[in-house]
C-alpha positions, -999 to 999 in steps of 0.1 A, spaced: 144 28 -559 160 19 -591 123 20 -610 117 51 -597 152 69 -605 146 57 -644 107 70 -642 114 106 -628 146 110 -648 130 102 -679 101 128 -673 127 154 -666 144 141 -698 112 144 -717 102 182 -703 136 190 -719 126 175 -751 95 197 -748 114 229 -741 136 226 -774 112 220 -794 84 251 -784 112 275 -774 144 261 -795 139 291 -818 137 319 -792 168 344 -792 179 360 -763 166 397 -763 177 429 -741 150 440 -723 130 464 -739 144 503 -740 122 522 -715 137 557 -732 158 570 -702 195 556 -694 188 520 -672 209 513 -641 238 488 -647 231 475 -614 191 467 -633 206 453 -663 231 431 -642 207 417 -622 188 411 -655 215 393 -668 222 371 -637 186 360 -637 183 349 -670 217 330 -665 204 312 -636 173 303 -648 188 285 -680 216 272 -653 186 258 -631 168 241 -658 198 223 -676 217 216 -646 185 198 -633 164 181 -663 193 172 -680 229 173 -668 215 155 -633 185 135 -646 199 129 -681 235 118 -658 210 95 -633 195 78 -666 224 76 -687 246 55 -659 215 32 -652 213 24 -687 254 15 -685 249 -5 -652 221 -22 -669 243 -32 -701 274 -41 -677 287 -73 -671 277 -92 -641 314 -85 -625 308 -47 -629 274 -50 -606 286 -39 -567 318 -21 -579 325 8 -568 327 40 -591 351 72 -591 323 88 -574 325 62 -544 292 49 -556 279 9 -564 273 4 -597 239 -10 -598 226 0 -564 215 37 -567 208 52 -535 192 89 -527 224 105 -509 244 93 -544 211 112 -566 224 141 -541 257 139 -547 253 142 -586 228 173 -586 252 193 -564 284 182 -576 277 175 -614 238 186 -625 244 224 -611 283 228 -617 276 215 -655 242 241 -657 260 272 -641 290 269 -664 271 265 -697 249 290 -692 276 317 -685 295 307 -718 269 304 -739 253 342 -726 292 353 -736 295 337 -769 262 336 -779 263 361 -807 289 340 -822 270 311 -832 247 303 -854 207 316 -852 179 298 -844 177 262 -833 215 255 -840 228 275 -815 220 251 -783 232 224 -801 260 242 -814 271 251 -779 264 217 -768 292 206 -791 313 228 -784 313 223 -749 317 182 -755 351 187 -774 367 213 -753 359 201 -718 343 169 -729 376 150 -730 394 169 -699 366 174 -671 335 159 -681 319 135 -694 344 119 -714 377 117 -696 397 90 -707 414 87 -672 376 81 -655 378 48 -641 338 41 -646 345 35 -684 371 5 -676 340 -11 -657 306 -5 -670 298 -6 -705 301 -8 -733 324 22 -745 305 30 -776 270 32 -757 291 52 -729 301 79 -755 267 81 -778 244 87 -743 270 113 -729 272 133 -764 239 132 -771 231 146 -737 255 174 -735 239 181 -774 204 178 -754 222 204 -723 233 231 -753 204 233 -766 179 238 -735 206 266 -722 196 283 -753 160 277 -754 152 286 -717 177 318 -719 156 332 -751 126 322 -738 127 336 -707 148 366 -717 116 379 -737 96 377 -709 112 390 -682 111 429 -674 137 447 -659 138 439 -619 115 462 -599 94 466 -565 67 452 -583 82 425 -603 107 406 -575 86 370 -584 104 375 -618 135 370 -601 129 339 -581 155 321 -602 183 344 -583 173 325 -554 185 289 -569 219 303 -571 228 296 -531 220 256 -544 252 259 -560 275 283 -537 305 291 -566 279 307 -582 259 323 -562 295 340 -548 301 347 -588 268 365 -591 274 384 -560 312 395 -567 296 406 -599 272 426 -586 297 447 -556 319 451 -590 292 467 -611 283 490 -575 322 497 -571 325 511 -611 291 531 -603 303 547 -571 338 555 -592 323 567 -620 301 591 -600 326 610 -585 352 607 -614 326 630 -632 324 653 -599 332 685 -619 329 677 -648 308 683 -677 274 660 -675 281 629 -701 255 622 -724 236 593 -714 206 591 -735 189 568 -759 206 582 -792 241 577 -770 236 544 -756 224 530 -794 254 548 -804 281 532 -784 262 495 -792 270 501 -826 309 512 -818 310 481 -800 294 461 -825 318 477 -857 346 473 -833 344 436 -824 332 416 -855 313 386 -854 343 370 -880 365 373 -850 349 356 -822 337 328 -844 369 320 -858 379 325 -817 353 296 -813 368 274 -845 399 276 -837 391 268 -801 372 234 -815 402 220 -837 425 226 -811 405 208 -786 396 177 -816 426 154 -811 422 153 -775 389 143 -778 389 114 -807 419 100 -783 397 102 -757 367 90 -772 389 61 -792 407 51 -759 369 45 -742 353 23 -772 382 2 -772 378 -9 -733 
């Protein structure tokens, strides 16, 4: 069991690998303007999909396999004493069993996927282009939530019994690093390939599907989408009446570029610094308080 746990986690670790490297570069790109207004209801569920796709494919090849592989290598390194002990998780060290593999994906992998990829689609244009923006995220997410949910709680119990600290902290960085960036990369890739949702394109939207795996989200996704039909249905009769709005292609560029003169990229990127140097102490203390075990 324990052979094949390291084999199929390190394949899932290595088609991660593979995704950062041929799609690391890909931006995440609006889907391409047909010429007539599109349906917010169309471009939310556009949105939604390409979250949960990037969700799917972190939560999975990395913050589940990459979490599987990452405590077998500690349990490996552990002292004899830490072997049979049990975990915060309720689990042995050193005896990995399928209902604990479970366990992880639904209450670590997905949770961990989900939530990065909605931050990262709402504060991607404030990081840097390219191939640093996963791993920019990634380290972001690691010093705000690193040291106060996941994966590098000081108060976690597991790092006062397997070992040793400093291998605990460089495998848990490295793989929320490795998380950041495949958000990005799947999220641009996929975002340039996927039209908006039609009759004739539902397979593009399989991904939606893999949001029941993880119900908060899947209830997230759908409150979103009864709030975008609830502003429709008020917006249509609030212009009962009234003069038509203008809704074309020259109007909706238009109010982008209000939007864009109107929230600076300076802002939200000094939002995000600030964010990071508050969250630093916390985090060396945590991170000091686990090497020294």
């Amino acid at each position: 069991m324990a052979l094949a746990i390291v084999v199929v986690c390190t394949l899932f670790l290595l088609v991660a690998v593979i995704m950062v490297i041929v799609w690391g570069g890909h931006l995440v790109r609006r889907p391409a303007d047909p010429g007539a207004p599109v349906s917010p209801l169309r471009l939310y569920l556009w949105w939604a999909n390409v979250a949960t796709a990037a969700a799917l494919a972190s939560g999975i090849l990395v913050a589940w396999a990459g979490g599987r592989l990452a405590m077998r290598i500690l349990a490996a390194t552990s002292p004899a004493s830490a072997q049979g002990r049990l975990t915060e998780a309720q689990a042995n060290v050193g005896f990995p069993t399928i209902e604990g593999s479970i366990a992880l994906l639904f209450f670590g992998g997905l949770p961990a996927g989900f939530a990065a990829a909605f931050i990262y689609l709402f504060i991607r244009r404030w990081l840097p282009a390219g191939r640093w923006a996963g791993p920019t995220l990634g380290v972001l997410l690691l010093l705000v939530f690193g040291a106060s949910v996941d994966p590098l709680r000081a108060e976690n119990i597991d790092f006062a019994i397997v070992g040793p600290g400093w291998l605990s902290v460089i495998l848990f960085s490295a793989l929320a690093v490795l998380h950041g960036a495949v958000v990005a990369a799947v999220a641009g890739a996929f975002s340039q390939r996927l039209p908006l949702p039609t009759g004739r394109d539902w397979k593009y939207y399989l991904p939606l599907v893999g949001a029941i795996l993880f119900p908060p989200a899947g209830i997230l996704l759908g409150i979103g989408a009864l709030v975008v039909m609830l502003c429709l249905w008020l917006a249509h009769f609030g212009r009962a009446g009234r003069e038509p709005l203008q809704t074309g292609p020259d109007k909706v560029r238009s109010a982008r570029a209000l939007r864009r003169a109107t929230a600076p990229s300076w802002g939200g990127r000094a939002a995000l610094g600030l964010a990071a140097v508050v969250a630093l102490p916390p985090f060396v203390s945590a991170v000091t308080s686990i090497i020294s075990r």
